[in-house]
KEROZA-686101 format. One record per residue: residue number from 1; residue in three letters; x, y, z of N, C-alpha, C in turn. Coordinates in Angstrom, 1 decimal. Each point is the difference from the previous one (the first is absolute). Layout:
<pts>
NUM / ALA / X / Y / Z / X / Y / Z / X / Y / Z
...
</pts>
This chain:
<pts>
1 / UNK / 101.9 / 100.6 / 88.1 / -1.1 / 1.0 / 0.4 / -1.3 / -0.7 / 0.1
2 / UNK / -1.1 / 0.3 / 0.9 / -0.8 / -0.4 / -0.2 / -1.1 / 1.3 / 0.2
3 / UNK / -1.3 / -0.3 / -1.0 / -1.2 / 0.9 / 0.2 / -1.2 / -0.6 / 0.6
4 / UNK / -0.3 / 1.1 / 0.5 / -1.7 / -0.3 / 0.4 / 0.1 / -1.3 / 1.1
5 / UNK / 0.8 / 0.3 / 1.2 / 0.6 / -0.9 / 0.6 / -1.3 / -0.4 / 1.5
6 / UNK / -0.4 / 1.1 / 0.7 / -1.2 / -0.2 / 0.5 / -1.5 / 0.3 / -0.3
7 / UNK / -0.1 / 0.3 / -1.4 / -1.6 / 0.2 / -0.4 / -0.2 / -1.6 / -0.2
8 / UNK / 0.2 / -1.3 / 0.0 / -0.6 / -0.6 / -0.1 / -0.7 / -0.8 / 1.4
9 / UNK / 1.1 / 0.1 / 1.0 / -0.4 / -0.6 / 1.3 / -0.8 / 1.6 / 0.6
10 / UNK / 0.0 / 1.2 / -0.8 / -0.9 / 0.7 / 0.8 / -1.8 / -0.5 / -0.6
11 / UNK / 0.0 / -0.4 / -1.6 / -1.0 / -0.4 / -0.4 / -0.5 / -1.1 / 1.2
12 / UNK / 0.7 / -1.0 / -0.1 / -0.4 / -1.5 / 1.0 / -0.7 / 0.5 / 0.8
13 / UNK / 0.4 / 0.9 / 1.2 / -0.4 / 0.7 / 0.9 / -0.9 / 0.7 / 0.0
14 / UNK / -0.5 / 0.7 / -1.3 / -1.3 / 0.4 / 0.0 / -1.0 / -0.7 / 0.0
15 / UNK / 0.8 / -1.2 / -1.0 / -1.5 / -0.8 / -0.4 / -0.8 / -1.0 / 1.2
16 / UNK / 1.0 / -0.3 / 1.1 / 0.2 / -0.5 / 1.0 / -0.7 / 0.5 / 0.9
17 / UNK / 0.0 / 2.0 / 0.3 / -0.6 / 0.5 / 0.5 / -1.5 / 0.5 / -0.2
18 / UNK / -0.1 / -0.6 / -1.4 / -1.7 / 0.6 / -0.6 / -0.8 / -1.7 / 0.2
19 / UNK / 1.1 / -0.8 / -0.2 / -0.8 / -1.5 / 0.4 / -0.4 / 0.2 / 1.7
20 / UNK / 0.9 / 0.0 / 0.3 / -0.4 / 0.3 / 1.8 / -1.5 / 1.0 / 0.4
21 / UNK / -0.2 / 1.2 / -0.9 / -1.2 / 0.7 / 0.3 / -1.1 / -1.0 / -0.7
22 / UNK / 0.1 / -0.7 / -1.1 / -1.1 / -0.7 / -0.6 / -0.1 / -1.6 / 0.9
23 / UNK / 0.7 / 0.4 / 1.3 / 0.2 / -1.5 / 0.4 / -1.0 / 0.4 / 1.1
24 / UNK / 0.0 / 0.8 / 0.5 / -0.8 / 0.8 / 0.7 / -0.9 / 0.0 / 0.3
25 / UNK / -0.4 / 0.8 / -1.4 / -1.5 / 0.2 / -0.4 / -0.6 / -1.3 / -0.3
26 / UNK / 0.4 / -0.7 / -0.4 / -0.6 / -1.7 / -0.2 / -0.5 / -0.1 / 1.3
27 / UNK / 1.0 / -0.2 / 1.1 / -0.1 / -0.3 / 1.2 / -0.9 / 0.5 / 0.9
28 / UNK / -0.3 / 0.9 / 0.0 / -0.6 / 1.5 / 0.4 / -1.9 / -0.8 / -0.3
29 / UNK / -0.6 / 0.2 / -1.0 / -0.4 / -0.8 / -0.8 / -0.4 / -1.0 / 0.5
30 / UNK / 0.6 / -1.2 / 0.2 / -0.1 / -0.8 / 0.6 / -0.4 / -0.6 / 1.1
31 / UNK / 0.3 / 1.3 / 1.1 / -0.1 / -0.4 / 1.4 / -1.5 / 0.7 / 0.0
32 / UNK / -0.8 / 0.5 / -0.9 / -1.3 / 0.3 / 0.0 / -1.0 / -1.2 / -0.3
33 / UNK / 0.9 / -1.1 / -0.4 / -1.1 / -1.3 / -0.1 / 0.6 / -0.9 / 0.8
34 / UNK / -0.2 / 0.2 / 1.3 / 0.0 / -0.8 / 1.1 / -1.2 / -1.4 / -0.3
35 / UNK / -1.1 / -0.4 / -0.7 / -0.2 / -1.0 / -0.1 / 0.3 / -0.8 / -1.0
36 / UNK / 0.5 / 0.1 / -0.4 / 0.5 / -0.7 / -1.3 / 1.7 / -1.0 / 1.1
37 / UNK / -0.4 / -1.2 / -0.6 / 1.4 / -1.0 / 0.8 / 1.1 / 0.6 / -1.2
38 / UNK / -0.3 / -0.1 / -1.3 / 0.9 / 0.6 / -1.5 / 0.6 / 1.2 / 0.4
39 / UNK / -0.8 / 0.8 / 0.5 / 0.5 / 1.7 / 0.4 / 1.3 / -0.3 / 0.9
40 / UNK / -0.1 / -0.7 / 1.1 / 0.6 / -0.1 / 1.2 / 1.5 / -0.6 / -0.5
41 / UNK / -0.2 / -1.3 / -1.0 / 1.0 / -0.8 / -0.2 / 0.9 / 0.9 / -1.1
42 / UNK / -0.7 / 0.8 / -1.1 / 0.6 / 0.8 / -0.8 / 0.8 / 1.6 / 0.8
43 / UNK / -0.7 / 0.1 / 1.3 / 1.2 / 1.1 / 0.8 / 0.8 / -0.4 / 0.5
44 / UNK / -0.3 / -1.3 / 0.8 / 1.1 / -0.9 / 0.7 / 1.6 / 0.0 / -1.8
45 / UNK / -0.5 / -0.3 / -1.3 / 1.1 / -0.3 / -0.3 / 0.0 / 1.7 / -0.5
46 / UNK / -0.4 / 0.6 / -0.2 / 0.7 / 1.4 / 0.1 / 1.2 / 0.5 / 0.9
47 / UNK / -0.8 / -0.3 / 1.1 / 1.2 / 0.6 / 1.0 / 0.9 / -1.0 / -0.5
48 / UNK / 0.4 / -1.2 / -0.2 / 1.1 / -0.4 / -0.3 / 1.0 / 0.6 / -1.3
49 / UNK / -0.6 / 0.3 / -0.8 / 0.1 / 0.5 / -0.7 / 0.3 / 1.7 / 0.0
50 / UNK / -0.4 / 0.9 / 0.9 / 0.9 / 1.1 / 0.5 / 0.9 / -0.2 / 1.0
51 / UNK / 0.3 / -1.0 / 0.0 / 0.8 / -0.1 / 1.0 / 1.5 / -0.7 / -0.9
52 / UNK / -0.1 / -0.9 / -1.0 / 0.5 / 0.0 / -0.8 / 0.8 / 1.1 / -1.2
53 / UNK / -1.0 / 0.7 / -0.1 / 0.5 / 1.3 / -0.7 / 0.6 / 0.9 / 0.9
54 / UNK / -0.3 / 0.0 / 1.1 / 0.9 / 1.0 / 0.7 / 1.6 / -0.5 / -0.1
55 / UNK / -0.1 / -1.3 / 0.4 / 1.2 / -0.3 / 0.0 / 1.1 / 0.3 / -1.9
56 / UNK / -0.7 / -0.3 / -0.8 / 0.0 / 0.3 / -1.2 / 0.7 / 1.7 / 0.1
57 / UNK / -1.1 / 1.2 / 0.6 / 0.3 / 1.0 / 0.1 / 1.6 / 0.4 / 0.5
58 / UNK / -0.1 / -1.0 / 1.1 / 1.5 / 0.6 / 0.5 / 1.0 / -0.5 / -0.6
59 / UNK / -0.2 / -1.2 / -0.5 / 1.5 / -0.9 / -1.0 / 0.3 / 1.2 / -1.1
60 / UNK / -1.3 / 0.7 / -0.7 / 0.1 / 0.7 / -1.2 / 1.0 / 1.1 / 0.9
61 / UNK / -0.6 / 1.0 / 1.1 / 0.7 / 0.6 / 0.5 / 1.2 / -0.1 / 0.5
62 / UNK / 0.3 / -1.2 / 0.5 / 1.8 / -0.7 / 0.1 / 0.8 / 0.4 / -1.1
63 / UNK / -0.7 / -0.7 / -1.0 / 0.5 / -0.1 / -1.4 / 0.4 / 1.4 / -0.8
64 / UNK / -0.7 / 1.2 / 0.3 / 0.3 / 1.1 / -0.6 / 0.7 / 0.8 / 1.0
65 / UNK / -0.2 / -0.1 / 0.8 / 1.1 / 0.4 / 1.0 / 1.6 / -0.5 / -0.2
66 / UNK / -0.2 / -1.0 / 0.1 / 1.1 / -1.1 / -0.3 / 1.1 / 0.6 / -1.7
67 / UNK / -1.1 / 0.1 / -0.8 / 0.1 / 0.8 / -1.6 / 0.4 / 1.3 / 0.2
68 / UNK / -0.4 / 0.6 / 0.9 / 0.3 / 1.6 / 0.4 / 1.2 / 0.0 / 0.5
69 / UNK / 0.1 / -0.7 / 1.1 / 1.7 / 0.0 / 0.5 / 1.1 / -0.2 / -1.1
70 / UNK / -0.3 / -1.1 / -0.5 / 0.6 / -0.3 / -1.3 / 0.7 / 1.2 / -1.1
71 / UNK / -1.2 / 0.5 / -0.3 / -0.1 / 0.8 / -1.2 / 1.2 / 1.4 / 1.1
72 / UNK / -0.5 / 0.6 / 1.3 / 0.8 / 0.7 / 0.5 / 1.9 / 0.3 / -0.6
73 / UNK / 0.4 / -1.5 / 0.1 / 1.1 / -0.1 / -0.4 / 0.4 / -0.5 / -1.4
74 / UNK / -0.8 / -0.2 / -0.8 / -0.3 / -0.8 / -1.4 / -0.2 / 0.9 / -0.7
75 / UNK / -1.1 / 0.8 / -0.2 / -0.7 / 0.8 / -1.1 / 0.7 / 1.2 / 0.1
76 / UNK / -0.2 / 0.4 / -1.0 / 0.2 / 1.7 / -0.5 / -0.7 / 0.5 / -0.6
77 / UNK / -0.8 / 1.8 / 0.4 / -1.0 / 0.1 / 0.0 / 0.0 / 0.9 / -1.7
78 / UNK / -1.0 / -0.2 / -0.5 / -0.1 / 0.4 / -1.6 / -0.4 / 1.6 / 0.2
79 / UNK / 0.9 / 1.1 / 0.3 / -0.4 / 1.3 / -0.3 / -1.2 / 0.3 / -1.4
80 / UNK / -0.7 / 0.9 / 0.1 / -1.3 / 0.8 / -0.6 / 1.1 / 1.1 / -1.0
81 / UNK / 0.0 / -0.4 / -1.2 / 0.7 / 1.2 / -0.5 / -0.8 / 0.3 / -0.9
82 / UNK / 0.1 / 1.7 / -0.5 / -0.8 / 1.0 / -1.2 / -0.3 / -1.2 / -1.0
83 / UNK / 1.6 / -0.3 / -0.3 / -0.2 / -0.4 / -1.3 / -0.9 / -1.2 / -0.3
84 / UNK / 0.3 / -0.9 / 1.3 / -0.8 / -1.0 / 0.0 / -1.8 / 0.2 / 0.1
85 / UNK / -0.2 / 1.0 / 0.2 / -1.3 / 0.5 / 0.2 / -0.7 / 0.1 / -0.9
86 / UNK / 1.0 / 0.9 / -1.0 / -0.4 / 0.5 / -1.7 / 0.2 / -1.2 / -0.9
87 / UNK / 0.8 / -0.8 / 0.7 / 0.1 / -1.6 / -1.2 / -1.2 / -0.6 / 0.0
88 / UNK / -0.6 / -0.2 / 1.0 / -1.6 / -0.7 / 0.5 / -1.2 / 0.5 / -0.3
89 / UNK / 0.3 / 1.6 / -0.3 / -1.3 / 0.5 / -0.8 / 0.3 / -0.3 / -1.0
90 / UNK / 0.8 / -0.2 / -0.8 / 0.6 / -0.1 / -1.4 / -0.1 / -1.0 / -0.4
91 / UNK / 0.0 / -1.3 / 0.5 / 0.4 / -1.0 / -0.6 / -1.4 / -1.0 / 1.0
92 / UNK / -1.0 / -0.6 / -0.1 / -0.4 / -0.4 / 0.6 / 0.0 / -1.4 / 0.1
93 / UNK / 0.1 / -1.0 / 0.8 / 1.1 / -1.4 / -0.4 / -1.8 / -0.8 / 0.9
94 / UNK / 0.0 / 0.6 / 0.6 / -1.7 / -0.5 / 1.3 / -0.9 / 0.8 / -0.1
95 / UNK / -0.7 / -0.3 / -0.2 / -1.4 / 1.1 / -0.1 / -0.3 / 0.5 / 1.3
96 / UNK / 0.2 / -0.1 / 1.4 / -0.1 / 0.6 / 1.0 / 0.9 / 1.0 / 0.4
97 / UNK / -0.5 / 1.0 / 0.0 / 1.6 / 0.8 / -0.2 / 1.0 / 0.0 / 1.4
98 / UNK / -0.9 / 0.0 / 1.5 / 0.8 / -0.5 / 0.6 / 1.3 / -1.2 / 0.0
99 / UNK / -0.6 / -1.0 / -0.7 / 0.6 / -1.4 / -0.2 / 1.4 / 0.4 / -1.1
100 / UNK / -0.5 / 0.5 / -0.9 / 0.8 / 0.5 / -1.1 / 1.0 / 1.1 / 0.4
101 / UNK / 0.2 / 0.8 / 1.1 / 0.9 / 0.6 / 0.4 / 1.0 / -0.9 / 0.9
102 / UNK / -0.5 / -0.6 / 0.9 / 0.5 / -0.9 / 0.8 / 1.1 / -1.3 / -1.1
103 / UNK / -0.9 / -0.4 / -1.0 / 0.7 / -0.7 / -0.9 / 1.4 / 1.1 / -0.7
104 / UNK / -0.2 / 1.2 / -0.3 / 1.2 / 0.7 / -0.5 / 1.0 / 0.4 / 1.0
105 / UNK / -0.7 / -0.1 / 1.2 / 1.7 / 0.1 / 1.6 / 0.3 / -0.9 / -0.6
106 / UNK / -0.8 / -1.1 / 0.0 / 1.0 / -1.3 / 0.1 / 1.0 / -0.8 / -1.1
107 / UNK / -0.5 / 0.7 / -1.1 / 0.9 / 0.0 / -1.3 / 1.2 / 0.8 / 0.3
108 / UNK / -0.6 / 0.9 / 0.3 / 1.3 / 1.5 / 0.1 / 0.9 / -0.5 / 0.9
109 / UNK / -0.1 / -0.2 / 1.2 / 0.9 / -0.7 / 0.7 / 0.6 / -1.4 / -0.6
110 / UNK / -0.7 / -0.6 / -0.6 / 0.6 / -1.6 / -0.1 / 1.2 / 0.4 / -0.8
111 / UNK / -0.1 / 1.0 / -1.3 / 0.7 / 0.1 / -0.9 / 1.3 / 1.0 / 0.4
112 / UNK / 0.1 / 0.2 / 0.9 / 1.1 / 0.5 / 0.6 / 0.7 / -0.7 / 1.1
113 / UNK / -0.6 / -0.9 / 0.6 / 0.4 / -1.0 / 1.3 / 0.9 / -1.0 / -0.7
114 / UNK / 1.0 / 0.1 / 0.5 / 1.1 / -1.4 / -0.4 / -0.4 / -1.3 / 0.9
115 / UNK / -0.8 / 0.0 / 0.7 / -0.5 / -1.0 / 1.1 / 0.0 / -1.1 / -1.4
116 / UNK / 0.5 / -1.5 / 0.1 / -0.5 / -1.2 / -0.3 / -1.0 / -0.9 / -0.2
117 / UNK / -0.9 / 0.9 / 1.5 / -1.2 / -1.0 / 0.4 / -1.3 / 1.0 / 0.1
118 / UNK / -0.4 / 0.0 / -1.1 / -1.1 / 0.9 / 0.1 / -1.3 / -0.5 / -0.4
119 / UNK / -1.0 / 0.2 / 0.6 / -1.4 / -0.5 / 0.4 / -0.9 / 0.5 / 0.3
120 / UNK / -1.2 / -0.2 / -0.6 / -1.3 / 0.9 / 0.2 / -0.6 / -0.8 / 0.3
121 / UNK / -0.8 / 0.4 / 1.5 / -0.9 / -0.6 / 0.8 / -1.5 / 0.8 / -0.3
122 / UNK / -0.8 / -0.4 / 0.1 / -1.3 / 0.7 / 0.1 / -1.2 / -0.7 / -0.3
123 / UNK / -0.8 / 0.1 / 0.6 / -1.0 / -1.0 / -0.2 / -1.4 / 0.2 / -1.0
124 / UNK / 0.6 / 1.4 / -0.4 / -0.6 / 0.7 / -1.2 / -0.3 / -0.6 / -1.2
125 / UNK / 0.4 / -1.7 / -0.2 / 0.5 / -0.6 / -1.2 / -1.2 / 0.7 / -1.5
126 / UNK / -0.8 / 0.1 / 0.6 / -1.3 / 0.7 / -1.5 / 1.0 / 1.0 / -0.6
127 / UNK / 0.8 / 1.4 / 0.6 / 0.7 / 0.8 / -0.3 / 1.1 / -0.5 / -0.6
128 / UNK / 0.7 / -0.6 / 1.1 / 1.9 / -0.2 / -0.1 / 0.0 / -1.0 / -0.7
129 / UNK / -1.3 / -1.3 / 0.1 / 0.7 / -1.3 / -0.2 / -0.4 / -0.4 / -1.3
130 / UNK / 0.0 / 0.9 / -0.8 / -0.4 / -0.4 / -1.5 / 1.2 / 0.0 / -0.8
131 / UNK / -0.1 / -0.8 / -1.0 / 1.2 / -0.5 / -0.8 / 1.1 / 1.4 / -0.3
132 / UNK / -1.0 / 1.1 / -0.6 / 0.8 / 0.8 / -0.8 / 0.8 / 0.9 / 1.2
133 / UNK / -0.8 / 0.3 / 1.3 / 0.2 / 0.7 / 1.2 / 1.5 / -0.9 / 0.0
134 / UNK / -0.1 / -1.5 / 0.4 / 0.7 / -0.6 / 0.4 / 1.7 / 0.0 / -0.9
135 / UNK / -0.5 / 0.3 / -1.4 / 1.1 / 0.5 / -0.8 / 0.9 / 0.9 / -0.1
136 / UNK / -1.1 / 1.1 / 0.4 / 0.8 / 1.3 / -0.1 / 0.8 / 0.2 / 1.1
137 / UNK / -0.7 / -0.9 / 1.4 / 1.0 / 0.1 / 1.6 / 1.3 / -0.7 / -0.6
138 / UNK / -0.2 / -1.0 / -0.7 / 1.4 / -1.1 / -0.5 / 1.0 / 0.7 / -0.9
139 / UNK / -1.0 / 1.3 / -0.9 / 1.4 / 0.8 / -0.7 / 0.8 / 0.6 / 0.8
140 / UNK / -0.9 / 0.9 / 1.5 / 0.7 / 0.7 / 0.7 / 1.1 / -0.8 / 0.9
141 / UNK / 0.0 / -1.4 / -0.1 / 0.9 / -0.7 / 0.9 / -0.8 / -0.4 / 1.1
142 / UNK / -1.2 / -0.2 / 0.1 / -0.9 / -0.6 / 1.2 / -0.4 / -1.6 / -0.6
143 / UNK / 0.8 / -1.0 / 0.5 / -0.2 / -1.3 / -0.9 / -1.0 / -0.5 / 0.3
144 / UNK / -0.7 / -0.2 / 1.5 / -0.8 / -0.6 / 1.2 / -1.3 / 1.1 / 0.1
145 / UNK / -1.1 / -0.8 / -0.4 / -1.3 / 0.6 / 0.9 / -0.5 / -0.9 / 0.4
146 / UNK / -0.3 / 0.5 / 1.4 / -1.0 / -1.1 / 1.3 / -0.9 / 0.8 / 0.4
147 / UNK / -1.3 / -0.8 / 0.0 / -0.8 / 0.6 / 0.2 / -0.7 / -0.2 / 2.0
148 / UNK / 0.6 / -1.0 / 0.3 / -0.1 / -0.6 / 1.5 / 1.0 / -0.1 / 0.3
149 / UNK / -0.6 / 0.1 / 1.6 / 1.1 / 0.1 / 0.8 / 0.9 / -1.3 / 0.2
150 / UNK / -0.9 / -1.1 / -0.1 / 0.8 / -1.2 / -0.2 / 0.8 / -0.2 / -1.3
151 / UNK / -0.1 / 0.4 / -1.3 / 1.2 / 0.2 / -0.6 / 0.6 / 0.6 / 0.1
152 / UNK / -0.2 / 1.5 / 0.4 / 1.4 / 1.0 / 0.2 / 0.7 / -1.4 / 1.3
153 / UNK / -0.4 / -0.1 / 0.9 / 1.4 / -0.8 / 1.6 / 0.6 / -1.0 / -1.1
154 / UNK / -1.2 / -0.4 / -1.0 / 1.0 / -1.2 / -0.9 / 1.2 / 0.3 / -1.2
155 / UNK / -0.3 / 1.1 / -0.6 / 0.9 / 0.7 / -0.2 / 0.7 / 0.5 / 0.8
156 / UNK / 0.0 / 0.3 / 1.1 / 1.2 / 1.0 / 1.2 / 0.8 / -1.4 / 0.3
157 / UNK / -0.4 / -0.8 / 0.0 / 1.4 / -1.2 / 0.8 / 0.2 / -0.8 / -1.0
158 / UNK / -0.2 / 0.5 / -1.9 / 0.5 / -0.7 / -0.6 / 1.4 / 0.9 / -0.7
159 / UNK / 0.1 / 1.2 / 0.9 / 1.0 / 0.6 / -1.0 / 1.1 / 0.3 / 1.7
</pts>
């Protein structure tokens, strides 16, 4: 099983797409000091540099696309149950209660899944990736947390 399979290459993507507006605005900026030779040479390597991240943009988008198809035939999706709802007001494991409900799907399911290969992806690591978090996933039978996407592919072609 694996969790939280595209929130991390969806994070990339944001952060990707908020660098691109701040690339911008630099740029933007820039082209207002036409005498300056510094101005001129510092846009010239900008645009290299959006041009660069674009490319960046679309690998990320390959890549979670690529994760999406994947997961289509791989993943199984963690139903929303009562009980699970009333466990996560009750027991609070994350202080965000969004995060902390999301963490109880993923118990609740782990602990009923006979799957072998179970793994929690998310790039959340402040939440998920702390020792005791990382414990309590290991009671449920979740051995593996990755917090990137380059270790989850290194985990995925080591099992």
């Amino acid at each position: 099983m694996l969790y939280g399979i595209s929130s991390v290459l969806e994070d990339e993507r944001r952060r990707r797409h908020s660098f691109t507006e701040r690339l911008e605005r630099e740029r933007n900026e820039l082209k207002g000091n036409i005498n300056s030779e510094s101005s001129a040479e510092i846009l010239r390597s900008l645009q290299t540099v959006k041009i660069h991240n674009e490319a960046m943009i679309n690998d990320i988008d390959n890549r979670l696309f690529e994760v999406l198809k994947w997961a289509a035939s791989n993943v199984e999706l963690i139903n929303l149950e009562s009980s699970i709802l009333i466990t996560s007001l009750n027991e609070q494991l994350i202080p965000d209660p969004t995060d902390n409900l999301i963490l109880h799907c993923i118990l609740a399911h782990a602990k009923t899944s006979s799957d072998d290969h179970k793994v929690l992806l998310s790039g959340n690591s402040k939440d998920f990736g702390t020792k005791e978090i990382k414990q309590i996933l290991g009671a449920a039978g979740i051995k593996k947390y990755v917090a990137s996407t380059r270790d989850f592919l290194g985990w995925l072609q080591s099992i």
